[in-house]
GUVO-98368 format. One record per residue (C-alpha): residue number from 1; residue in three letters; chain; x, y, z. Coordinates in steps of 0.25 Angstrom, whole numbers, always signed. Each point is the difference from the previous one (the first is absolute). Example, Ala and Ser with C-alpha at 12.3 -4.5 7.8 and 13.67 -1.06 7.14 Angstrom:
BEGIN
1	ALA	A	+49	-18	+31
2	SER	A	+6	+14	-2
This chain:
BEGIN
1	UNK	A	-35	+69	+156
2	UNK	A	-13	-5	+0
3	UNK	A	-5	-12	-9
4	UNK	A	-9	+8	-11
5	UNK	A	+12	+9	+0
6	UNK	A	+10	-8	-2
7	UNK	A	-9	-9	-12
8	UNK	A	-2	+15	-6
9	UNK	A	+15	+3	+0
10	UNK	A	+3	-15	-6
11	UNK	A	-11	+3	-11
12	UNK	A	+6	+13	-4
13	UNK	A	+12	-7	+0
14	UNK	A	-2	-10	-9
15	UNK	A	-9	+8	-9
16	UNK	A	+12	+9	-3
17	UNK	A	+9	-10	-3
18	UNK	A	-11	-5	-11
19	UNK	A	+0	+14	-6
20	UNK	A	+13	+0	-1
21	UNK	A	+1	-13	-5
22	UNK	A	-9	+5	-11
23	UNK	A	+8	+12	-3
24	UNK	A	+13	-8	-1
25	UNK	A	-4	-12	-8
26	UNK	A	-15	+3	-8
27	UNK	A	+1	-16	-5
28	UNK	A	-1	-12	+6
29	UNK	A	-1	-14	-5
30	UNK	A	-11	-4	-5
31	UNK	A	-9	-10	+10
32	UNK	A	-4	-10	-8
33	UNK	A	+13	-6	-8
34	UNK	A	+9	+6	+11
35	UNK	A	+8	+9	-10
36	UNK	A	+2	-11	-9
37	UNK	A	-8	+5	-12
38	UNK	A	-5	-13	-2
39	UNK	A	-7	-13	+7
40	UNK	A	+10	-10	+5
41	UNK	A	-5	-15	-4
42	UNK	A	+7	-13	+2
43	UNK	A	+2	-10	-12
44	UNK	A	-3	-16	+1
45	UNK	A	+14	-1	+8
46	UNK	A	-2	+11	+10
47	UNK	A	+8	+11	-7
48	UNK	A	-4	+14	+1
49	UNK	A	-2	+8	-13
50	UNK	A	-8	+13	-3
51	UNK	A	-11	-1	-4
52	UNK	A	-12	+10	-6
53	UNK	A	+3	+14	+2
54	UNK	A	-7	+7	+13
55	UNK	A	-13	+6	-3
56	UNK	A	+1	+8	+11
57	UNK	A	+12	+8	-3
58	UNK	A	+1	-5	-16
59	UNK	A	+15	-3	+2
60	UNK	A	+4	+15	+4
61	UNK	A	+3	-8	+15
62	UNK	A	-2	+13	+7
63	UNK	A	-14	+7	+7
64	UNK	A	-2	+13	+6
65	UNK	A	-2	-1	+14
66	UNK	A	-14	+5	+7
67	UNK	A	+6	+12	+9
68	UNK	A	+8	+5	-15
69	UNK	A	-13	-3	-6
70	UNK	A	-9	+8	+10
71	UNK	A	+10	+11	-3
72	UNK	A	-1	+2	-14
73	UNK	A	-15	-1	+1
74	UNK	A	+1	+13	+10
75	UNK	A	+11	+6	-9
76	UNK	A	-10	+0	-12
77	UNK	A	-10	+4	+9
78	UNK	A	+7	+13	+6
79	UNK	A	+4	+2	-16
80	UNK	A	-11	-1	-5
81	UNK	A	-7	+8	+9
82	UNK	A	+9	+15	+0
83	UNK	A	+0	-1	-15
């Protein structure tokens, strides 16, 4: 196989794991407090504790993930449309 052949059948590769990552688990952890719900601070003597709750995710700990995301969008779309 040749070089561009072989990056193609890796992409596709790697694209339909995503898809199918997507299909199995919609949800991922949420980016900014890492599926904590809340910001981890230390007190005076180094001791973790929570601290406010994410304002990314507003404590639900979960976000949808972009290909899910790109999919409902398509979804509503197609929906929408053959109404």
């Amino acid at each position: 196989m040749t070089l561009p052949a072989l990056a193609s059948a890796c992409l596709l590769a790697v694209t339909l794991c995503y898809v199918a990552l997507c299909a199995v688990s919609p949800f991922g952890n949420c980016r900014k407090c890492r599926g904590f719900g809340f910001h981890l601070k230390k007190d005076r003597k180094g001791r973790l504790k929570p601290g406010k709750v994410c304002r990314r995710c507003h404590g639900d700990r979960k976000r949808i993930r972009v290909g899910r995301h790109l999919y409902n969008v398509a979804a509503r779309l197609h929906r929408n449309g053959t109404r």
